[in-house]
N, C-alpha and C positions, 0 to 999 in steps of 0.2 A: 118331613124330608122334602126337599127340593130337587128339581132335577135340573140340573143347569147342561147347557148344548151348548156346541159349537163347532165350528166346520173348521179341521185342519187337516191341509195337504189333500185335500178334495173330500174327507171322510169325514164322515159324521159321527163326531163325541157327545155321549149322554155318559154325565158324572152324578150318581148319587150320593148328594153333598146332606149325609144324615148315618149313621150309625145302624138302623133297623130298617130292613125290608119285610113289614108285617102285613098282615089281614087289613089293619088299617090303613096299610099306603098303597096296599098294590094296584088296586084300581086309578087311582091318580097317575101314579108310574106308567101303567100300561096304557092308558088315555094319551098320555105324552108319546110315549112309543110310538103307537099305533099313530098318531098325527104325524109325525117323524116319516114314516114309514111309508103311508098313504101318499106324501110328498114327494117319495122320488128318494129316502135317503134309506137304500137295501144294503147299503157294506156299513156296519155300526161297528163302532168299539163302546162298549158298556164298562166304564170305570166304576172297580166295587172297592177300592181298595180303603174307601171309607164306613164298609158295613159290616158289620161286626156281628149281624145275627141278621138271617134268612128263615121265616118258617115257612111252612107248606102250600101257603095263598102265594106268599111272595114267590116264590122260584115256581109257582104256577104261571106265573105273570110274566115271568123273564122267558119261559117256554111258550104262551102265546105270544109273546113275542116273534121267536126263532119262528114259527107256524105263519105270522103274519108276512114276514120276510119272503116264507115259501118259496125255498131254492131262490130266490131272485138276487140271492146276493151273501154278505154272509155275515153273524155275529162274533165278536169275538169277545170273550168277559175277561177284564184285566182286572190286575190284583186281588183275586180271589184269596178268603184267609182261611186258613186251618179249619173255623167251623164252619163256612161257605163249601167248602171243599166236601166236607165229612156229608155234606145234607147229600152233596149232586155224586158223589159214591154210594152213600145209602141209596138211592133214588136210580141206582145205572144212569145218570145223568153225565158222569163225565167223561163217556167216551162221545156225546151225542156236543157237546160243547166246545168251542175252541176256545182256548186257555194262555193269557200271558200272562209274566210275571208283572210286567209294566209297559207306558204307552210305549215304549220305543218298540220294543217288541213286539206290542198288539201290531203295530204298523207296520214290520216284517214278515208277523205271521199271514198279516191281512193281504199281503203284497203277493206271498205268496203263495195262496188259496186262491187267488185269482190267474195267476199268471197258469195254475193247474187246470183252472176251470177252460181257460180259452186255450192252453195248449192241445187239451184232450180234443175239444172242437175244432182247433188251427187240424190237427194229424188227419181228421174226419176230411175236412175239405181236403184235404190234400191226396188223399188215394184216390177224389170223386173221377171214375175215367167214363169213357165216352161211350161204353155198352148199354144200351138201352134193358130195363128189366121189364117195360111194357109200357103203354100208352093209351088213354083213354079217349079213341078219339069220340065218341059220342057228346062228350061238350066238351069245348074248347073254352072255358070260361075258368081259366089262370093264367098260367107264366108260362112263354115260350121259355128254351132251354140256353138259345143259345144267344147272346146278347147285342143288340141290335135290330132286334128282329121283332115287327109290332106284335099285340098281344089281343086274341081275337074271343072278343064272347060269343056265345051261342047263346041270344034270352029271349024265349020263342020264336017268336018271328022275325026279331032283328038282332043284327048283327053292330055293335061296338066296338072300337077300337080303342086301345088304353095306351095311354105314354105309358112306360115305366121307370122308376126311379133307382137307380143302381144305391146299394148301401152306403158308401162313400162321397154320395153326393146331398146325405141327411145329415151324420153325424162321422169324425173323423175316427170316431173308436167303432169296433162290431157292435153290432146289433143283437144283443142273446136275449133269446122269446123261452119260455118255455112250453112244452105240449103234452098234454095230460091223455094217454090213449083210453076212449071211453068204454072200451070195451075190457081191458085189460087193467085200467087203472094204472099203466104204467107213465110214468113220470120221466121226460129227456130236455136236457138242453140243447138250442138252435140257437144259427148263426141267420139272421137273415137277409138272403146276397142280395136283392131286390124285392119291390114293392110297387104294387098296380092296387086301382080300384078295385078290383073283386078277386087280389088275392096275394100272397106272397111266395117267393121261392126261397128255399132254405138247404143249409147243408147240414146234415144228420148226423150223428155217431151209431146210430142204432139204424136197424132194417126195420123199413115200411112197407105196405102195400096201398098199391090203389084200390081206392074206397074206404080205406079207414079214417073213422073221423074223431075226431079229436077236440080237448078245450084250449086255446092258445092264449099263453099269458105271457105280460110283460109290459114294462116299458120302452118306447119311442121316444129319445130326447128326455129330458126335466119333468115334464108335467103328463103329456098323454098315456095312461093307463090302457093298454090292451087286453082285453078279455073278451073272445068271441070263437063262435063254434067254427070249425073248420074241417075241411074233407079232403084228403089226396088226388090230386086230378090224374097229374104224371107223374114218374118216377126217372131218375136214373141212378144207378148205384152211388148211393150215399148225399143224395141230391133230388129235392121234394117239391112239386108244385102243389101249395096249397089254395082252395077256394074257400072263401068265407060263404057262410053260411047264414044267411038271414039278417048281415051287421048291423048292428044297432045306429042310428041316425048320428050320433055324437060318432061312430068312426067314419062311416060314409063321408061325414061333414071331414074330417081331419084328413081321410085318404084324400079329398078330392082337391081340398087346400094341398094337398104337397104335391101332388102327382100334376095337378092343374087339369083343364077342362078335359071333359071327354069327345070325341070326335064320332058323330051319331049320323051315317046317310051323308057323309061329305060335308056338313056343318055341325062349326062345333058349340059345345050346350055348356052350361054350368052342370 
């Protein structure tokens, strides 16, 4: 079996152009996936409507899939047939699956599970009001709240000052991170409004406090992968200042490229 791709209407099509999704394919399948996937392309439509038998390895494979994806976006399996069907019922698989009859429709459904996904988040920003829920002033080392306004580290002894990068002046669509709470294992989508060296401000659907720290995942643009630890500095209702925590050199390198130099003691530094 073959998996043949291609990008239409900005989404990513994987057609398996072969009749069995076996034990013996599914590692190859998934190996393509998961390159797919690794690149930046999270909203898939997977055309099945040429497979005619799924066993147990296979539709394992189609679920590390949706796992590799991890909230970041969403799969939708088209043309699914009667015995496809029958495995991911037996399996409680089909309420866990999004399901069209054909691509026209995968591309309706896909349209709109998204338009879901940012409405719930657009509703979030939109209650954010101007009540403070508290303030950590012992470091200052994130995101002022209100825009315009420089953005001041506390890192020991000296004191930094960061541009910041308002979201719409990265990419023209939102920016949705996701943040894994590590103490709770709870799992939220974010929008995030800006972006400084040592950290990002974001708007919430769910209640935080300060001090909870978190895994922050996502995409920036096409290619840069974000995965890195991160702590609540301030809060305001519905509205999160995060600080990175420890970042790894490849994001340091990429915040410092978009945000541009830091200004360290009145001159400024790479």
């Amino acid at each position: 079996m073959r998996i043949k791709t291609e990008i239409f209407q900005g989404i990513f099509v994987a057609t398996c152009d072969g009749t069995r999704l076996d034990a013996s394919l599914a590692q190859v399948f998934f190996n393509s996936m998961r390159s797919a996937i690794e690149k930046g392309h999270t909203d898939i439509i997977l055309d099945l409507s040429l497979v005619k038998f799924v066993d147990s390895t296979g539709l394992g494979a189609i679920v590390r899939c949706l796992k590799e994806i991890n909230n970041r976006g969403h799969l939708v399996l088209c043309g699914v047939n009667a015995n496809v069907l029958s495995l991911l019922k037996m399996t409680h698989l089909d309420a866990v699956f999004l399901r069209a009859e054909t691509r026209e429709t995968s591309f309706e459904l896909l349209r709109v599970e998204k338009e879901k996904t940012k409405a719930e988040l657009t509703a979030a920003a939109s209650t954010v009001s101007g009540t403070f829920k508290g303030f950590d002033d012992s470091l200052l080392a994130s995101l002022s709240m209100e825009d315009g306004e420089p953005i001041l580290e506390v890192d020991n002894k000296e004191r930094r000052r960061h541009r910041r990068v308002g979201n719409k002046q990265i990419l023209s669509s939102d920016i949705i991170v996701y943040i894994t709470n590590k103490g709770t294992a709870k799992r939220t989508a974010v929008i995030i409004l800006n972006v400084s060296a040592s950290g990002v401000l974001v708007v919430s659907p769910s209640n935080h406090s300060i001090g909870e720290k978190f895994v922050m995942e996502g995409h920036i643009g096409t290619h840069f992968k974000l995965e890195e630890d991160v702590i609540i500095r301030n809060c305001r209702e519905g509205k999160y200042g995060f600080e990175f925590i420890n970042p790894s050199a490849e994001t340091l390198t990429f915040l410092h490229q978009m945000v541009g130099s830091v200004v360290l003691d009145g001159k400024s530094v790479i």
